[in-house]
C-alpha positions as CSV (number, residue, x, y, z in Angstrom):
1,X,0.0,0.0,0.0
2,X,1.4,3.3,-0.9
3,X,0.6,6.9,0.7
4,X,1.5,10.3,0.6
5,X,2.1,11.7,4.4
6,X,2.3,15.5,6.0
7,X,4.0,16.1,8.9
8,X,2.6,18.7,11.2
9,X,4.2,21.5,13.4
10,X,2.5,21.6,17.0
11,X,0.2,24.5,15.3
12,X,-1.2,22.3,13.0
13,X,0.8,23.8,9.9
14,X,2.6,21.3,7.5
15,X,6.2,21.2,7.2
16,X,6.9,18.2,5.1
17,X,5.2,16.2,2.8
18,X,6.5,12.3,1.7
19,X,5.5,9.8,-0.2
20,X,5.9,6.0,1.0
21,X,5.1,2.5,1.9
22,X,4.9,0.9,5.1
23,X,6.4,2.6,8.5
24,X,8.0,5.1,6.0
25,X,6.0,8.2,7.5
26,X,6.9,7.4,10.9
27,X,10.8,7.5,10.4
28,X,13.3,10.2,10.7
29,X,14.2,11.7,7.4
30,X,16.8,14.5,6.8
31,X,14.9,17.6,7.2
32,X,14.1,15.8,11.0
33,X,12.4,13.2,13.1
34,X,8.8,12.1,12.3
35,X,6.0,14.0,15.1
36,X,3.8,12.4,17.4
37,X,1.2,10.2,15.5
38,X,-1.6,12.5,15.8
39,X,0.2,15.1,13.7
40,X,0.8,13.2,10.5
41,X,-1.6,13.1,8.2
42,X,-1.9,10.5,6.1
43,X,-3.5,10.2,2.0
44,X,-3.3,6.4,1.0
45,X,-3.2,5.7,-2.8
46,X,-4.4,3.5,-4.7
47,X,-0.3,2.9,-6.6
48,X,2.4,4.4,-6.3
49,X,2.4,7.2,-9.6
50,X,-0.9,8.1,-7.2
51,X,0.8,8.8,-4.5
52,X,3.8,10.5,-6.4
53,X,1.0,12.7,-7.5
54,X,-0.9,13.5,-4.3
55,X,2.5,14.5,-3.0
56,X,3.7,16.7,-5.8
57,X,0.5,18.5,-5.7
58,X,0.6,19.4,-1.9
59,X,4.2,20.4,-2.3
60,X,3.0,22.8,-5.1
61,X,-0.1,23.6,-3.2
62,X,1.9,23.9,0.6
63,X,5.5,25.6,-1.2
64,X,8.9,24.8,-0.5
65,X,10.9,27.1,2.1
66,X,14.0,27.0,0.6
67,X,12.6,28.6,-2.4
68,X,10.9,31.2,-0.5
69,X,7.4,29.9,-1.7
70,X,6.0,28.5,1.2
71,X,6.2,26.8,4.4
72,X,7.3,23.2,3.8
73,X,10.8,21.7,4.4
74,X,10.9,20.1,1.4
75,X,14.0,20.1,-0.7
76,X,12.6,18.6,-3.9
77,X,9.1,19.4,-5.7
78,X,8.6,15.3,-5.0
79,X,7.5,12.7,-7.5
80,X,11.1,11.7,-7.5
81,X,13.1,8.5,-6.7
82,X,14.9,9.5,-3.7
83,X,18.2,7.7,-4.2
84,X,18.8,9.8,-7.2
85,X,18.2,13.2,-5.1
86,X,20.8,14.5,-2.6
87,X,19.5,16.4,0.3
88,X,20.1,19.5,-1.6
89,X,17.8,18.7,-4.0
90,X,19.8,18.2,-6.8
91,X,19.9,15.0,-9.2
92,X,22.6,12.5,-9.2
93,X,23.9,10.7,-12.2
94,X,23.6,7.2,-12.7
95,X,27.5,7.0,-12.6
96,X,27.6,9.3,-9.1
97,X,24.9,6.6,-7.6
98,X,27.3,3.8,-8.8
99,X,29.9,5.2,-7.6
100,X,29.0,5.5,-3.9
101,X,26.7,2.3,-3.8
102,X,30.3,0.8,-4.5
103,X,32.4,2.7,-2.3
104,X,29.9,1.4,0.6
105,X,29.8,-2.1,-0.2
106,X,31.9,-4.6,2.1
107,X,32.2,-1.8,4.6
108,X,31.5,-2.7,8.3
109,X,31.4,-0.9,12.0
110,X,34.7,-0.9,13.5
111,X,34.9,-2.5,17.4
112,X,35.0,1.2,18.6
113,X,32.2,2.3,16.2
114,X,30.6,-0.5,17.8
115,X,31.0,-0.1,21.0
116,X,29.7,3.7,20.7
117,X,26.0,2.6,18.8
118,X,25.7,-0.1,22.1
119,X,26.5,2.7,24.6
120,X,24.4,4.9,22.3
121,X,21.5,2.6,22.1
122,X,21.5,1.0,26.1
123,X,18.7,2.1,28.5
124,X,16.4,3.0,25.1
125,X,13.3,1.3,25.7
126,X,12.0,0.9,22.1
127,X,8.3,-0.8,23.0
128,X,7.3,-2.0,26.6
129,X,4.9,-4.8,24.8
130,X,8.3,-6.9,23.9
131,X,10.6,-6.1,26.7
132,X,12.0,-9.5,27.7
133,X,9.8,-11.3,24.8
134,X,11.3,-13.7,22.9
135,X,9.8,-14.7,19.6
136,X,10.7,-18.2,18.4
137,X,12.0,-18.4,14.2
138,X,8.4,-20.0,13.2
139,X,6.4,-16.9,14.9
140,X,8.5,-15.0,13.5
141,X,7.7,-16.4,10.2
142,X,4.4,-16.2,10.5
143,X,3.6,-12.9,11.9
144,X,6.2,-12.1,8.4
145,X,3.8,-14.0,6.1
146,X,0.7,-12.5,7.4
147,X,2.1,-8.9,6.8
148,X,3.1,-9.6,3.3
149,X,-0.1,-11.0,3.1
150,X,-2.4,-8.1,4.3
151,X,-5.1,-6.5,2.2
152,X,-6.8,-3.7,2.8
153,X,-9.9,-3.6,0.8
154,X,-11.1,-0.6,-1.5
155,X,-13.8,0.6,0.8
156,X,-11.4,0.4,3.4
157,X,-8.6,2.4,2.3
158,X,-11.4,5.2,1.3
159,X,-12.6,5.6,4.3
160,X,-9.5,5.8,5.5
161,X,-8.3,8.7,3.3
162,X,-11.6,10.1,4.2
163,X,-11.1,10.2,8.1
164,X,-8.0,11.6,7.4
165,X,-8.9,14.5,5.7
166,X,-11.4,15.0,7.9
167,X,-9.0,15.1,10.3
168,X,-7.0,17.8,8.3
169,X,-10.1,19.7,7.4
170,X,-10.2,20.1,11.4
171,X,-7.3,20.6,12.6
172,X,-7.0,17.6,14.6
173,X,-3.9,17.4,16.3
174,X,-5.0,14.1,18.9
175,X,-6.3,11.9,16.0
176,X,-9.5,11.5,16.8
């Protein structure tokens, strides 16, 4: 399933607009860390040239900042493929992209480098629900399967979009 996502300030006023798939929307991105869920606003699509559009039209609609047309933190009008745009908005050549997927391939963490992302990650409490849960390789497998497998019907993805604008019409900033 494939959406187009705003991220809104704590005013309710958008300052970035994505396009994605999955927990996309919900992950830091270079302009800054995703907002609490009941500020992100979500358009779902029914492929992915749909959401490409949805998200070059808000763009358009919201402006980009660093152009001086609006308020979004955008760095690219959208509908692009994101490994061939830098985060200064500028297109890379096939031959650049080559180029550095090569010069990253076979490289790993040093011990220290290590060390520093275990100090850096100890204490973090990433979700009570599976603190001190162990999931055996077949759950695992299953709970995979049955997300590959999930559809979400038509009439459910419209409603859906429908609550969510909705949601955007009023300004909701709790979600509900």
């Amino acid at each position: 399933m494939f959406y187009t996502y705003v991220w809104l300030r704590s005013d309710g006023s958008p300052y970035y607009v994505g396009k994605g798939t999955g927990i996309r929307a919900y992950r830091k991105h270079r302009v800054g860390s995703a907002p609490p869920l009941g500020r992100i606003v979500f358009y779902i699509a029914k492929d992915e040239s749909e959401a490409f559009e949805i998200e070059v039209a808000l763009i358009w609609y919201y402006g980009r900042k660093d152009l001086g047309l609006g308020l979004l933190r955008n760095l690219t009008d959208g509908g692009e493929n994101p490994p061939k745009v830098n985060c200064t908005g500028m297109k890379r050549s096939e031959e650049t992209i080559e180029r550095l997927r090569k010069s990253h391939m076979g490289k790993k963490h040093t011990t220290e480098q290590r060390k520093k992302i275990s100090d850096a990650l100890k204490g973090r409490v990433l979700s009570k629900g599976f603190l001190g849960r162990h999931l055996s390789a077949e759950h695992k497998k299953k709970v995979s399967l049955a997300m590959a497998t999930r559809f979400i019907s038509e009439e459910t993805k419209k409603k859906m979009s429908a609550s969510a604008k909705l949601r955007w019409k009023r300004g909701s900033r709790n979600g509900t």
